[in-house]
C-alpha positions as CSV (number, residue, x, y, z in Angstrom):
1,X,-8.0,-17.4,11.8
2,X,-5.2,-15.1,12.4
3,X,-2.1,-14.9,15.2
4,X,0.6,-12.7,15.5
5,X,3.9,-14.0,16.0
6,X,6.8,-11.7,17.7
7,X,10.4,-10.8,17.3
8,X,12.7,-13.1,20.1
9,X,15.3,-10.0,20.1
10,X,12.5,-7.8,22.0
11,X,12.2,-7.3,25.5
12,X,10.2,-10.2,27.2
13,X,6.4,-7.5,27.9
14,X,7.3,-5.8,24.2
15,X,7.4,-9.2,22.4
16,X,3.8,-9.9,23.2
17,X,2.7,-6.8,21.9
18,X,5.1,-6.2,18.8
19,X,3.4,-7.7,15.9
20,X,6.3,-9.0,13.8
21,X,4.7,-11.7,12.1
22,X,1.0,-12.9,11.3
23,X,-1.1,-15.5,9.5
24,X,-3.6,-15.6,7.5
25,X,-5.1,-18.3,4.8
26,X,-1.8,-20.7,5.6
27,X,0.5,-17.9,5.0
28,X,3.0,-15.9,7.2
29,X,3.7,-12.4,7.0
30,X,6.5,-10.3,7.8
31,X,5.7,-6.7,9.6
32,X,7.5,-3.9,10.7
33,X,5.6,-3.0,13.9
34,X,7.8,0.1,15.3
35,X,6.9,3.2,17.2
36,X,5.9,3.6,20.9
37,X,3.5,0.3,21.5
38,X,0.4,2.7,23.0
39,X,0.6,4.7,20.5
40,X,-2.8,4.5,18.0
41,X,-1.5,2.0,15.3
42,X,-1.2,3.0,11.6
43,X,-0.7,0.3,9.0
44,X,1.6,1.5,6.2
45,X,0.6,-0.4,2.9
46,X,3.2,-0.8,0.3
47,X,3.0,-0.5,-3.7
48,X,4.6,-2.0,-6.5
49,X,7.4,-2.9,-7.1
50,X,8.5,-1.9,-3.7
51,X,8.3,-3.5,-0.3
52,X,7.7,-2.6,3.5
53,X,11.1,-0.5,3.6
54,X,9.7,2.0,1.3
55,X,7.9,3.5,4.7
56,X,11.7,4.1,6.0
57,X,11.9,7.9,6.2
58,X,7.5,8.4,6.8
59,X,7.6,6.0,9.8
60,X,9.8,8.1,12.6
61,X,7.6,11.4,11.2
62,X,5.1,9.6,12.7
63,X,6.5,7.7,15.4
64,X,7.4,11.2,16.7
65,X,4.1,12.3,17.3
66,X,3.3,9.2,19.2
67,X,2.0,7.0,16.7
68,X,2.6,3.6,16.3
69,X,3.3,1.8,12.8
70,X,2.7,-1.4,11.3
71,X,4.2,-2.1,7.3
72,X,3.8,-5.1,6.0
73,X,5.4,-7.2,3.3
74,X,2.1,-7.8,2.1
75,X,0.8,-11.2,0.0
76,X,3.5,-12.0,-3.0
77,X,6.4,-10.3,-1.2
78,X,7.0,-11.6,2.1
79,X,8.8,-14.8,1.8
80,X,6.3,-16.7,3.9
81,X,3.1,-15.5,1.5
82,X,4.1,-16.5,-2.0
83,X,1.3,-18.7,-3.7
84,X,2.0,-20.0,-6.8
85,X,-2.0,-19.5,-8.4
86,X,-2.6,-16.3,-9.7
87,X,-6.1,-16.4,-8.3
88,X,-4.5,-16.6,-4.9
89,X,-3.5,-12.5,-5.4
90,X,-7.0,-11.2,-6.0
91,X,-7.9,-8.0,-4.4
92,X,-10.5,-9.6,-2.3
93,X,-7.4,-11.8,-0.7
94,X,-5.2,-8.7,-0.2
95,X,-8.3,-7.3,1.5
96,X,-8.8,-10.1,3.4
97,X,-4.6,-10.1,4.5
98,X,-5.0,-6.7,5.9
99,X,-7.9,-7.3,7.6
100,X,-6.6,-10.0,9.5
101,X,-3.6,-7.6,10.4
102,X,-5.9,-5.2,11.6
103,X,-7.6,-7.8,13.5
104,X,-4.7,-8.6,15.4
105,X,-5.2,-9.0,19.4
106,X,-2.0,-7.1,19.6
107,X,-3.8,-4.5,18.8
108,X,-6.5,-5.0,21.4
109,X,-9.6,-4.4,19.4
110,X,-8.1,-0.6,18.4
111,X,-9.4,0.7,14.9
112,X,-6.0,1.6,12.8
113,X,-5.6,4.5,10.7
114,X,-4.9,3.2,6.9
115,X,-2.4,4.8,4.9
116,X,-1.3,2.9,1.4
117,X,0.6,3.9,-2.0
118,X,-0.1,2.5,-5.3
119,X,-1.3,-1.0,-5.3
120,X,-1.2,0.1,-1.3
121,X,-3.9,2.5,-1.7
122,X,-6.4,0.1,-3.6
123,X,-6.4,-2.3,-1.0
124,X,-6.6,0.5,1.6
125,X,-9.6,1.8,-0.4
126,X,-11.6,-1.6,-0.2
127,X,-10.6,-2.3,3.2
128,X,-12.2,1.2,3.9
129,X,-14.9,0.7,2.3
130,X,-15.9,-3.3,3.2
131,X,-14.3,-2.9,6.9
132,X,-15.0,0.7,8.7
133,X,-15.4,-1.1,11.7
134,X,-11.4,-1.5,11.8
135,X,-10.4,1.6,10.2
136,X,-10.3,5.3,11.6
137,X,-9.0,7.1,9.1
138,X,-7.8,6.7,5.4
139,X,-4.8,8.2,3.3
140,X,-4.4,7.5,0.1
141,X,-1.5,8.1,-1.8
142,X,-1.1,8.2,-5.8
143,X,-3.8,6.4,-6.4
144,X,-7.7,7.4,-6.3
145,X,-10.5,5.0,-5.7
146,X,-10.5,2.4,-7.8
147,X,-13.7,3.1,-8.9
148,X,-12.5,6.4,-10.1
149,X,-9.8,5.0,-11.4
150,X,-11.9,3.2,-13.6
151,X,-14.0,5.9,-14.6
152,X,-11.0,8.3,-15.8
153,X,-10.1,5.0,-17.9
154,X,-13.0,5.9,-19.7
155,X,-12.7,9.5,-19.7
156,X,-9.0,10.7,-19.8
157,X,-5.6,9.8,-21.1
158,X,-5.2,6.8,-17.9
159,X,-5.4,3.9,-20.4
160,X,-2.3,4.9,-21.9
161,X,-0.4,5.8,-18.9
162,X,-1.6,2.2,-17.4
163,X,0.2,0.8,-20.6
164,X,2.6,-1.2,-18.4
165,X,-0.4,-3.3,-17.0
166,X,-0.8,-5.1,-20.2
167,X,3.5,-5.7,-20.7
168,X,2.7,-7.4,-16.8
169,X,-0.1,-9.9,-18.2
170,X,3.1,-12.1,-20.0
171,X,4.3,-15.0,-17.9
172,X,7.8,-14.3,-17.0
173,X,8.6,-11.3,-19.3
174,X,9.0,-8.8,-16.3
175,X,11.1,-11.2,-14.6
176,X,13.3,-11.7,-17.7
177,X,13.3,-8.1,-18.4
178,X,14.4,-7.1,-15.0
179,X,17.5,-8.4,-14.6
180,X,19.1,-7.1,-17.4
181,X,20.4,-3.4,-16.8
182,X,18.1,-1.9,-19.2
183,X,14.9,-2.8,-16.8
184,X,16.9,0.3,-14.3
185,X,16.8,2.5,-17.1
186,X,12.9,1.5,-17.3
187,X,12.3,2.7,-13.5
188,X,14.9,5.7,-13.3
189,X,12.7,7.2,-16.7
190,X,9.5,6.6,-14.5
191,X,11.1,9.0,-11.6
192,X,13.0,6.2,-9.7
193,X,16.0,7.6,-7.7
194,X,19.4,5.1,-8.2
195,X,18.7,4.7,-4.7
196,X,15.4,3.3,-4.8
197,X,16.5,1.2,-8.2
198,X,18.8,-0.4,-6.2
199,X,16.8,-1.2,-3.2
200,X,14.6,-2.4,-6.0
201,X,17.1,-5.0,-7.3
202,X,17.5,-6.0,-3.7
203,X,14.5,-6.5,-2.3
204,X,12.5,-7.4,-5.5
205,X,14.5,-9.5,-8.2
206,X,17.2,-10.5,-5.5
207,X,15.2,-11.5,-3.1
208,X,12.6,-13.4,-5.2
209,X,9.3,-11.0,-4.8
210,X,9.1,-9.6,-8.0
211,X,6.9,-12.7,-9.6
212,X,4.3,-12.2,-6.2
213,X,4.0,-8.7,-6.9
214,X,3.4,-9.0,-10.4
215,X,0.5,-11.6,-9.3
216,X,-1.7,-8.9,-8.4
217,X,-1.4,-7.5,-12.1
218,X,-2.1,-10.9,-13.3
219,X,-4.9,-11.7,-10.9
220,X,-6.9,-8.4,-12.1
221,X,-8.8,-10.4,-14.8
222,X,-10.4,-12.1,-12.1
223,X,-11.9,-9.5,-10.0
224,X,-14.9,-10.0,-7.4
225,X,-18.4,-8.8,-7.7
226,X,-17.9,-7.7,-4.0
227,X,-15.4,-4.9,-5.1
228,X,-17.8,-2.9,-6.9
229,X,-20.0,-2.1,-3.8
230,X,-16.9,0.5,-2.3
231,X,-18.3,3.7,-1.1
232,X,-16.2,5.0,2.0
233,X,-17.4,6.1,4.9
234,X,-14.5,6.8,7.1
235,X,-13.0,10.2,6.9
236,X,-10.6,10.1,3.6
237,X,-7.4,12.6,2.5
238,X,-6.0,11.6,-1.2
239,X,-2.8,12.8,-2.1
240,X,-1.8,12.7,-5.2
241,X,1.9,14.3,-7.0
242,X,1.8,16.5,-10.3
243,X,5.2,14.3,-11.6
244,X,3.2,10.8,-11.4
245,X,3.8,9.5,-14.9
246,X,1.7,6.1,-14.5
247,X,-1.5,7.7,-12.3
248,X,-3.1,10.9,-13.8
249,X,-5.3,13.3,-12.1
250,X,-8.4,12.5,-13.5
251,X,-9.0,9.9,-11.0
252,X,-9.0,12.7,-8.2
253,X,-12.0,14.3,-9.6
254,X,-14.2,11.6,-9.7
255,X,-13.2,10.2,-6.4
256,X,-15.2,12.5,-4.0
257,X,-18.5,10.8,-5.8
258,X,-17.1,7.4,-3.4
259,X,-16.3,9.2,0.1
260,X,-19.4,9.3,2.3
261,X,-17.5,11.1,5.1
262,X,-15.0,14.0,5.7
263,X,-12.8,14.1,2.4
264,X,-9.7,16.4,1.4
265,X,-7.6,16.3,-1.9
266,X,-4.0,17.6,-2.0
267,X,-2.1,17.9,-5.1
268,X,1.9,17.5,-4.7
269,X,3.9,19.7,-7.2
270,X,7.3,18.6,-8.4
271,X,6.9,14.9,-7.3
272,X,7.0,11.6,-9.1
273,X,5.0,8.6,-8.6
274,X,7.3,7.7,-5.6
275,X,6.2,9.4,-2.7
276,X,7.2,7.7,0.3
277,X,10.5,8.0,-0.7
278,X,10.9,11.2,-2.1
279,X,8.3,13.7,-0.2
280,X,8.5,11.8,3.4
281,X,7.8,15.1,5.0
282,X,5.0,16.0,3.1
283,X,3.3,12.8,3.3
284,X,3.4,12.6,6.6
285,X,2.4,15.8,7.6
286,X,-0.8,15.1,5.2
287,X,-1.0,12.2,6.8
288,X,-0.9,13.1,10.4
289,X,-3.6,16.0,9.6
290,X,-6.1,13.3,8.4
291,X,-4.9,11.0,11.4
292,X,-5.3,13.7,14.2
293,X,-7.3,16.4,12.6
294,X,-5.4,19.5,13.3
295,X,-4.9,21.8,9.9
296,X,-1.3,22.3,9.1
């Protein structure tokens, strides 16, 4: 069971509707809920190694065409959802966490439009897929369905982009690594701005979530039979930038096999891996076409 909590600084008739704060499995977390409150909700899903804040500069795009957003800091990050198990941060829990979100009676039964990046956009995938009941639309950002995914393992050059997966399966050597100087240099070569690496160092190593959101790296040996039944049938937009150095494109092709509804790709020129952060307009105008349907 599930219940949102609410910020004490909001007006008395906003606090019971702002979702600040929810639980789910004994664990509390943290949500930016901003936007007009009867606006139709979108949940923002974060990647790694970032945190709710990297939806800064897309929320206002589309809390100025009357949308209302929700961004968690999602299992591992928030300071109120950190188990210690590494089968606590399977994908079928992160599922489940959003669900519960999207579940909220704040929300008053109202389907939300998904929109994730990275490690984001696999959980929005699955909770497409295993939930359509809660979810209108679906953008997906970097990342293709994880069933794709898999596939262009096979069939492209993805393992050895995905290198950095492995380096994540040692206990403690990311968190070693990443407080030394030369970890920044890591993330500026991978299309980090300064800006973001010191958000990074902030939010992540400073404020202890770096260990939860290396969890879900860990937890992937362990994944869930239910995973692999994922076709989407809620209408889907993937967008995915030219300049990603950890996701190629391979992914994109197979990924219209797995939509059983309206699906669009678009392909980002001159972009890293970081999109929330570095093509805010862009996203959101890709997003807001999937969300209300009109062709930019």
């Amino acid at each position: 069971m599930s219940h949102a909590a609410t910020d004490p600084e909001s007006a008395p008739d906003e606090r019971a509707q702002r979702v600040q704060r929810y639980e789910h499995e004994g664990l509390v977390f943290d949500v930016r809920d901003t936007g007009p409150l009867d606006g139709d909700p979108v949940v923002l899903l974060h990647g790694f190694p970032e945190r709710a804040s990297c939806w800064d500069a897309v929320a206002p795009l589309l809390h100025a065409r009357g949308l209302r957003t929700l961004a968690p800091d999602q299992r591992g990050y928030s300071p109120g959802a950190r188990p210690r198990r590494r089968r606590d941060h399977r994908v079928q829990h992160l599922v489940d966490d959003v669900v519960a979100l999207a579940s909220s009676p704040a929300l008053a039964g109202r389907p939300v439009h998904l929109v994730g990046h990275d490690w984001g956009a696999v959980v929005a995938w699955y909770v497409a897929a295993q939930r359509p009941d809660l979810v209108r639309t679906l953008t997906a950002v970097s990342v293709p369905h994880p069933l794709a995914y898999l596939r262009s393992v096979a069939t492209s050059t993805q393992l050895f982009k995905s290198w950095y997966m492995f380096v994540f399966q040692v206990p403690g050597l990311v968190e070693r690594l990443a407080r030394t100087q030369r970890f920044d240099q890591v993330l500026l070569a991978g299309g980090m701005t300064e800006a973001e690496v010191a958000r990074f160092r902030r939010e992540m190593v400073g404020e202890g979530a770096l260990r939860g959101g290396l969890m879900w790296y860990r937890a992937l040996p362990m994944p869930a039979r239910r995973l692999l039944d994922a076709q989407v049938q809620v209408p889907t937009t993937l967008l995915w930038s030219d300049g990603d150095r950890f996701v190629g494109e391979a992914g994109a092709r197979w990924t219209p096999r797995y939509v059983e509804a309206d699906y669009r790709y678009e392909r980002l020129p001159g972009v890293s891996h970081w999109v929330p952060g570095q093509a805010p307009e862009v996203l959101a105008a890709v997003a807001l076409e999937r969300i209300t349907g009109e062709i930019r």
